[in-house]
C-alpha positions as CSV (number, residue, x, y, z in Angstrom):
1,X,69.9,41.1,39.8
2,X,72.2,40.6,43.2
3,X,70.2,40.5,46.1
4,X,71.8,43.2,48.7
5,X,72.1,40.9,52.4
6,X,72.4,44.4,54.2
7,X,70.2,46.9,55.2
8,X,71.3,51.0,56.1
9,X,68.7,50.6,59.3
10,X,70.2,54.2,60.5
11,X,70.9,57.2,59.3
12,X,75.1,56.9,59.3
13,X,77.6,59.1,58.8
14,X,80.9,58.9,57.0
15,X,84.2,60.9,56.1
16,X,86.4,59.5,53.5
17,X,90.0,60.5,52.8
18,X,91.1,63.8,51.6
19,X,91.5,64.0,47.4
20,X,94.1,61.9,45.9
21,X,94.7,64.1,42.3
22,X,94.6,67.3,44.5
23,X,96.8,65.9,47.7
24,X,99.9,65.3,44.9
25,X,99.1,69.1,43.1
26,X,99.2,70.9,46.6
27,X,102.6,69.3,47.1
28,X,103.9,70.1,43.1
29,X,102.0,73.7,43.6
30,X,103.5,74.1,47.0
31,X,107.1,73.7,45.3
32,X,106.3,76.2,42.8
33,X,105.6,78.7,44.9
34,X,107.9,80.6,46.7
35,X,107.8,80.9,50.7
36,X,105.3,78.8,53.4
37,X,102.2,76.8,52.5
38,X,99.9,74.7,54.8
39,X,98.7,71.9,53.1
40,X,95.1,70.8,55.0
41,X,93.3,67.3,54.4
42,X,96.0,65.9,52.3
43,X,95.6,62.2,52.1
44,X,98.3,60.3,54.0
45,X,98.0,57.6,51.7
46,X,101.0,55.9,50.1
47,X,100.8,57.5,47.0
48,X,100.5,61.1,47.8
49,X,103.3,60.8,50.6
50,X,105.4,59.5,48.2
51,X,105.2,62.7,46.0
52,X,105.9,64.8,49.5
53,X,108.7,62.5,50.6
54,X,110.4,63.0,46.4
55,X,109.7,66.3,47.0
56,X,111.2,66.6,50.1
57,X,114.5,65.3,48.5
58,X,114.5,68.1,46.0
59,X,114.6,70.9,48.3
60,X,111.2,71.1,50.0
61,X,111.3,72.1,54.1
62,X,107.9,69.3,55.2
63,X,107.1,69.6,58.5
64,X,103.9,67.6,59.8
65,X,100.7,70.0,61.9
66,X,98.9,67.1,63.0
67,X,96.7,64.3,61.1
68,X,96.7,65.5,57.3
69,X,98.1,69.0,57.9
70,X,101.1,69.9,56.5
71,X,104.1,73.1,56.9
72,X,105.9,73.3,53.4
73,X,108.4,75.8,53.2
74,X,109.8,76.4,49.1
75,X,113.4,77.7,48.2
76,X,111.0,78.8,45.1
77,X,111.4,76.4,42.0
78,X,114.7,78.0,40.9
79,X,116.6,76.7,44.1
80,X,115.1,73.4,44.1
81,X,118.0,70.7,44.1
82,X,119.0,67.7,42.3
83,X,118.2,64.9,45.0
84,X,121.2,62.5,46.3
85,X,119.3,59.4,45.5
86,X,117.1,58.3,43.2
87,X,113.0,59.6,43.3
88,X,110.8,56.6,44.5
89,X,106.7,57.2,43.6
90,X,106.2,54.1,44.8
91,X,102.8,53.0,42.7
92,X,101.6,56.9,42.0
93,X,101.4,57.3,38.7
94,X,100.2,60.6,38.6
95,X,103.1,61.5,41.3
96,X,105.6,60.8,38.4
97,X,104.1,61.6,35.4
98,X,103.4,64.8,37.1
99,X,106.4,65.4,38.4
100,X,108.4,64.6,35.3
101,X,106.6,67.5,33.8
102,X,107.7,69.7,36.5
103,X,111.1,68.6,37.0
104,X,111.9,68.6,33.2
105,X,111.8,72.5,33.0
106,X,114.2,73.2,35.7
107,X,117.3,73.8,34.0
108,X,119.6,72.9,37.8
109,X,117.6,69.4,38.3
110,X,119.1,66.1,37.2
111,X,117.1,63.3,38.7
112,X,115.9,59.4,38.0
113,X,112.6,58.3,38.5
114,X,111.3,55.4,39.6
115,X,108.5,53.3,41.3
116,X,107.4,50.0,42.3
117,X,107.1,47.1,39.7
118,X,103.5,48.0,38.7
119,X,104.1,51.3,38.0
120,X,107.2,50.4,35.8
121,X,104.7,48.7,33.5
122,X,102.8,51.4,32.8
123,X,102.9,53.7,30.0
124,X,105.1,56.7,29.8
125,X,105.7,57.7,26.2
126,X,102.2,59.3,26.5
127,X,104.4,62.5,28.5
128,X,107.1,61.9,27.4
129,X,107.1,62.5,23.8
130,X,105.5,65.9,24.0
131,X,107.7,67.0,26.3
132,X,110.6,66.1,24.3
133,X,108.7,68.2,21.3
134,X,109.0,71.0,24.2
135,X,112.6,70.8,24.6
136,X,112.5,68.1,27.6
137,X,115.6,65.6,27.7
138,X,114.0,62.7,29.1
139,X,114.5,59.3,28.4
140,X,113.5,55.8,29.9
141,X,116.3,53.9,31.1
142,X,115.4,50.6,30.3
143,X,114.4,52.0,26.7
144,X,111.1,50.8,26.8
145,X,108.8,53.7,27.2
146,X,108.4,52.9,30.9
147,X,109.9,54.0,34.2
148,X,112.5,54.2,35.7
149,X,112.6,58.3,33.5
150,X,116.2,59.5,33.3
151,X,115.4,63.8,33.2
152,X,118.1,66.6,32.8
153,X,116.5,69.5,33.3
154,X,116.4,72.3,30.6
155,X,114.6,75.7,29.8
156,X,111.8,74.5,27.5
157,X,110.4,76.5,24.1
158,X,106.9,77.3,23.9
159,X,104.4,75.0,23.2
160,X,100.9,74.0,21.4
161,X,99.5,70.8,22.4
162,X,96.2,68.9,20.6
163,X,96.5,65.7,22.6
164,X,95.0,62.4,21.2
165,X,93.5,61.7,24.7
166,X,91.5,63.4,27.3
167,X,93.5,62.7,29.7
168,X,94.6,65.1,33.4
169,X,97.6,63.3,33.7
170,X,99.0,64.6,30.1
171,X,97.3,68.1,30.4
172,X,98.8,68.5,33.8
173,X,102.5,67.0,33.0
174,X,103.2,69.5,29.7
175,X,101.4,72.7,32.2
176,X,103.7,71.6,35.0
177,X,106.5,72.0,32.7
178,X,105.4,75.5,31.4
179,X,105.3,76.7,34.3
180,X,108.6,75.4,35.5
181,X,110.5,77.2,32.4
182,X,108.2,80.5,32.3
183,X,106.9,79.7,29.5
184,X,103.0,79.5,27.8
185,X,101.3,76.9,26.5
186,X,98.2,76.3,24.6
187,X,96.5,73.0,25.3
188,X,93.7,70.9,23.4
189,X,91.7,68.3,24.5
190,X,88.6,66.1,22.7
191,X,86.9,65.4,25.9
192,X,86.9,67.7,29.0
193,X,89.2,65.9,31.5
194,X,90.2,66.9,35.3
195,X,91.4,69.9,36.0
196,X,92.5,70.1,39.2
197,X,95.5,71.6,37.9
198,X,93.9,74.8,36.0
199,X,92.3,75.2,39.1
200,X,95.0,75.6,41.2
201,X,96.4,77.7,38.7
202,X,93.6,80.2,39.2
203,X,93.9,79.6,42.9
204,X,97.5,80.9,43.1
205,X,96.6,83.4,40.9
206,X,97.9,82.6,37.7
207,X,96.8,83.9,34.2
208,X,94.7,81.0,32.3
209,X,92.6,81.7,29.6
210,X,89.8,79.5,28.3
211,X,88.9,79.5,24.5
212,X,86.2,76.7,25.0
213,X,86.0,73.9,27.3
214,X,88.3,72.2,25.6
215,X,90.9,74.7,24.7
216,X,93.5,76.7,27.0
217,X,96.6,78.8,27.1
218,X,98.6,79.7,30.3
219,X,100.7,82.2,30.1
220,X,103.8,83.6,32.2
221,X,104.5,85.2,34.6
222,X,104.7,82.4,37.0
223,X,105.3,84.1,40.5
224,X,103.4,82.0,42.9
225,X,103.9,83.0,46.6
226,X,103.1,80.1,49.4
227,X,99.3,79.5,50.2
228,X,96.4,77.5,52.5
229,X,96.0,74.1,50.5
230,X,92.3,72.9,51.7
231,X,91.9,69.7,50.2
232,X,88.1,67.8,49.8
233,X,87.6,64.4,50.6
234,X,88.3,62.2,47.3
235,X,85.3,62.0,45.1
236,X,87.0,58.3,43.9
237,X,87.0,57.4,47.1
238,X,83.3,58.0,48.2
239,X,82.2,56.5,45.2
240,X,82.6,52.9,46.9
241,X,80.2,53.9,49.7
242,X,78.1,55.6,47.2
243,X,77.3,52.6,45.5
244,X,77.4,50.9,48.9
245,X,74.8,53.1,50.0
246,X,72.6,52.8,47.1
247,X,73.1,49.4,46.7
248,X,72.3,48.1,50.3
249,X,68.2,47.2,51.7
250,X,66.9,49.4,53.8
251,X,65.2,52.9,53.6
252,X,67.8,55.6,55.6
253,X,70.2,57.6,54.0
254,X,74.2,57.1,54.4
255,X,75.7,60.7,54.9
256,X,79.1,61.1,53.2
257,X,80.4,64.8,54.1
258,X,82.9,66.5,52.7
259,X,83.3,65.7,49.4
260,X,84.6,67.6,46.4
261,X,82.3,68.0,43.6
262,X,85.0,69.4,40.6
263,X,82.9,69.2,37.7
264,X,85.1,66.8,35.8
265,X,84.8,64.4,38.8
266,X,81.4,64.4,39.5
267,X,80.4,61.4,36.5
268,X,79.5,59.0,39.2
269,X,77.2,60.9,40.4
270,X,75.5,61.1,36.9
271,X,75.4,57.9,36.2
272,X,74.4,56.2,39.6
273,X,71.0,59.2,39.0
274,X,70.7,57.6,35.3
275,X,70.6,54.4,36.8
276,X,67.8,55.1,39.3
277,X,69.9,56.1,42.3
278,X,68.5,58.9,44.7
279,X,71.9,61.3,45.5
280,X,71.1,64.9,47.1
281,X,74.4,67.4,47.1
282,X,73.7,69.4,49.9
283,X,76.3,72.4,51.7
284,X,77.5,73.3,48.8
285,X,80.6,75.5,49.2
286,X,83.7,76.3,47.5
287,X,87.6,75.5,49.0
288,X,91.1,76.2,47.1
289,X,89.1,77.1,43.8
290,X,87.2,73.5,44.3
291,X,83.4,72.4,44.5
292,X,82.5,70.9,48.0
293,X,79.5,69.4,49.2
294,X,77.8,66.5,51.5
295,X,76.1,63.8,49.9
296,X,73.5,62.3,51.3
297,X,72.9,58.4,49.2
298,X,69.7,56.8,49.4
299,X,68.9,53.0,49.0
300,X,67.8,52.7,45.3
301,X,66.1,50.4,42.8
302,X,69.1,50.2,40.2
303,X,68.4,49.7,36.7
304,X,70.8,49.2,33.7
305,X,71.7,52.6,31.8
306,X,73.8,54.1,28.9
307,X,77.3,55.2,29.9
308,X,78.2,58.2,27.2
309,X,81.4,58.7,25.7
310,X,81.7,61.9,27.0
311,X,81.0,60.7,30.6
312,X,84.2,58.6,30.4
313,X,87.0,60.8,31.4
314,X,85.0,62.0,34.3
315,X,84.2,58.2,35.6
316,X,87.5,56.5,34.7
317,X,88.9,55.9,37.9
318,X,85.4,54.9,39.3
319,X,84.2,52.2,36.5
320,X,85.5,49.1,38.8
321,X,82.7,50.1,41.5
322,X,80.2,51.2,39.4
323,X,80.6,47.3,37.3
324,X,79.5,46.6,41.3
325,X,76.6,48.8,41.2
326,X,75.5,46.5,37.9
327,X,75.6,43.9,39.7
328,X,73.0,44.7,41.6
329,X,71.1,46.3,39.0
330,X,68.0,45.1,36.4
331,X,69.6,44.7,32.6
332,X,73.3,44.1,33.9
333,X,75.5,46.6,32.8
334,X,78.0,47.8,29.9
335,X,81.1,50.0,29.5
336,X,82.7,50.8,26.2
337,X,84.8,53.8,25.1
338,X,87.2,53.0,27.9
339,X,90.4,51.6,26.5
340,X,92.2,54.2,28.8
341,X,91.3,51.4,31.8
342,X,93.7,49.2,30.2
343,X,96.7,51.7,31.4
344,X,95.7,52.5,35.0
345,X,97.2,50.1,37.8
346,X,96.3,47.2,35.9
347,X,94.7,46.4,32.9
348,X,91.6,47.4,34.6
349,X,89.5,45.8,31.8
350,X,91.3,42.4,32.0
351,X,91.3,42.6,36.0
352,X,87.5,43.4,35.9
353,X,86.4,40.6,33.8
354,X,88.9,37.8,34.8
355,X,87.5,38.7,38.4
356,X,83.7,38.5,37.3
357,X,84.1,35.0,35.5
358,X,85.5,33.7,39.0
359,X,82.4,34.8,40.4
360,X,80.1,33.1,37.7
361,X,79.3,36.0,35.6
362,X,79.2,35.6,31.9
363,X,81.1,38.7,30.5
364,X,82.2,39.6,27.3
365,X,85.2,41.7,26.9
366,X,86.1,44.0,23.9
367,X,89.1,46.5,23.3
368,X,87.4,49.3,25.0
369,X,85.1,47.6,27.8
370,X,83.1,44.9,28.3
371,X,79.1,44.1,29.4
372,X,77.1,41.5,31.4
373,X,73.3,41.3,31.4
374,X,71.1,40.4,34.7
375,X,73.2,38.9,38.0
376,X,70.8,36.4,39.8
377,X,73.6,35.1,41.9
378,X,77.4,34.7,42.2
379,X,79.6,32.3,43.9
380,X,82.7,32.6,47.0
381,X,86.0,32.5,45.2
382,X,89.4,33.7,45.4
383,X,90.2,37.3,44.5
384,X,93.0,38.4,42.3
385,X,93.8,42.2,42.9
386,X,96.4,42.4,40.2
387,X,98.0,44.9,43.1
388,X,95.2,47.3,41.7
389,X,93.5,49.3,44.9
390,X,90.6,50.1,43.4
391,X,89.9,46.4,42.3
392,X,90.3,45.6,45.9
393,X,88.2,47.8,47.2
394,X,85.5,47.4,44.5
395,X,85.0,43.4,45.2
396,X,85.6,44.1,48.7
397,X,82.2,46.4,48.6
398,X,80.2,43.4,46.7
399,X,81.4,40.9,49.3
400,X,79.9,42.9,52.0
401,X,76.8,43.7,50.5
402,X,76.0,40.4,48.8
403,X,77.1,38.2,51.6
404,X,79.0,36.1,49.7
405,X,82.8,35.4,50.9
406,X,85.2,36.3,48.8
407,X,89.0,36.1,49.8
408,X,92.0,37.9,48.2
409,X,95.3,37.8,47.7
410,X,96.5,41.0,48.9
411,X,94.9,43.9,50.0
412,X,98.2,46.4,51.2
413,X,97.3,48.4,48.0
414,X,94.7,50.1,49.6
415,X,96.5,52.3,51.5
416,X,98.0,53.9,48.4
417,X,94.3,55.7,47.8
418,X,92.4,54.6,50.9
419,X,93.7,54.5,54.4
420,X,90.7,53.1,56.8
421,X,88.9,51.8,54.3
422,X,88.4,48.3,55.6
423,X,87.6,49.9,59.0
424,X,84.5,52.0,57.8
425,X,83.0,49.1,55.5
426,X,83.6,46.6,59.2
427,X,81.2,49.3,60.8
428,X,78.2,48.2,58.6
């Protein structure tokens, strides 16, 4: 295994940006409701601004309290407005997918959707179909199941949903559009998935009812007035520091505060422990319906472990740091079950394992994942992001903690999830 060339010699201390999934639902729940919100801790990263900025052009009165704070003032969802231009998400794919659910049950919005070139290569049929079985008129432009979406708003039919794939981004799109038209919906899922969403729903003080874990309905009436948004720092993004922490020499703990711990989030956490690392949750409390706690990480022997199926929805977004975290672990490590990676900013599988091989790792890649056993040492090369944050950020984490120089072609896609990443890892 990888040789950490840095040692945690002090205690430190570290905040991390506020939650991506929940900075884009405080701006959707925000339009919802009717009258003044504050929205507190919302990331100003690119993605989640450019869901407040969309939704700005729909109606939405933003004014800004200060670093992360936010005044929204709603019309209420039945004055929202067809914007004058088209919607830009920039790379946030759970900005439009969202949003599309939301937009597609207001009867007065007409609207295009759109985003940069990576997010027009990702998958939309996914939403889009069982929207359409709800009533939705939405279609993609190019007619290729991507965006830009083309959606005429109209007041949707009641709906039951058993989706293929665990999935928040599907789950959340179809309730979006319930509760746009006043309408239930009853939801299935095979795996437990985020829900951020149901949460909020709760929160605001909606009615959803829970058969199982894996079974819901929501049902109307919908009459969310404005609220305090208090948003956690972003589980996905500690998890690079987690690793960092347990990953690096030394015997002090790194002190990451602030961090939500939603049950369908906390994966990471469950795996890093199966793998030998030392995490204590401590000030546990609860915000906006949402787990919070500090995590204190502790320098760890690493060894490699089974990833579950079940642990995958809960770990999707983290795999690219925790293949970092094998690196530096006895065995090597393995991921399977995750064919989902192969539809996030890039083919996540593909970006991983191209990227490993430039390093000198032997990898073998299947449909759903790929494996590597025992790292004894990797080599300086060149870094393809595939304009994919998180595969920045994640080879970004083994350069400074193996010492080995690694260069890259672009790393502006960090700000879409991280701003001031590179500025904590410089303080090591």
């Amino acid at each position: 295994m990888l040789k950490p060339q840095i040692k945690l010699s002090a205690k430190k201390e570290i905040y991390v940006p506020g939650d991506k999934s929940i900075s884009h639902r405080s701006v959707l729940f925000s339009a919802l409701a009717q009258g003044k919100s504050e929205i507190h801790g919302f990331l100003e990263g690119e993605d989640p601004l450019h869901t407040l900025n969309c939704f700005a052009s729909l109606g939405l009165s933003v004014e800004s309290l200060g670093k992360g704070s936010y005044s929204v003032q709603s019309p209420g969802k039945q004055n929202l407005k067809s914007p004058a231009g088209v919607l830009d998400f920039g790379n946030a794919g759970t900005g439009i997918r969202l949003s599309a659910g939301l937009l597609a049950g207001l009867p007065q919005i007409t609207a295009t959707l759109t985003g940069d070139a990576s997010l027009c290569k990702r998958p939309m049929a996914r939403i889009m179909n069982p929207l359409r079985e709800m009533g939705a008129d939405i279609i993609s432009v190019e007619g290729n199941d991507r965006a830009p979406l083309r959606i005429v708003g109209k007041q949707l039919k009641r709906y039951s949903y058993t989706s293929p794939i665990a999935s928040a981004q599907i789950k959340s799109a179809l309730v979006l559009a319930a509760l746009a038209s006043e309408i239930s919906i009853d939801y299935k899922e095979p795996e437990v998935s985020r829900d951020h969403t149901e949460n909020m729903i709760r929160f605001l003080g909606g009615n959803i009812k829970h058969h199982s874990p894996l079974h819901f309905t929501v049902e109307p009436p919908y009459h969310f007035e404005g609220a305090k948004f208090v948003i956690p720092g972003d589980i996905s993004s500690a998890a690079f520091y987690i690793v960092f922490g347990l990953c690096a020499g030394g015997t002090e703990p790194l002190l990451i505060r602030n961090i939500g711990l939603n049950p369908s989030r906390v994966g990471i956490i469950t795996v890093l422990r199966n793998m030998g690392g030392k995490i204590e949750v401590t000030a546990k409390r609860q915000e906006c319906g949402e787990e919070i706690g500090d995590l204190l990480v502790y320098p760890s022997k690493l060894n490699r472990s089974v990833i579950t199926e079940d642990l995958i929805p809960s770990i999707i977004d983290e795999i690219p740091i925790l293949t970092v975290a094998g690196l530096f672990s006895e065995g090597g490590f393995q991921i399977s079950h995750a064919e989902e990676l192969r539809a996030k900013e890039s083919d996540r599988i593909q970006s991983m394992v191209s990227n490993l091989e430039r390093l000198g790792v032997t990898v073998k890649e299947s449909k759903d994942g790929y494996e590597f056993g025992e790292v004894k040492e990797i080599k300086p090369c060149a870094i393809e992001t595939f304009m994919d944050h998180r595969i920045a950020m994640s080879f970004a984490i083994l350069s400074k903690l193996s010492g080995v120089e690694l260069t890259f072609d672009d790393t502006s896609w960090v700000d879409t999830s991280f701003p001031g990443f590179f500025e904590i890892l410089k303080s090591f």
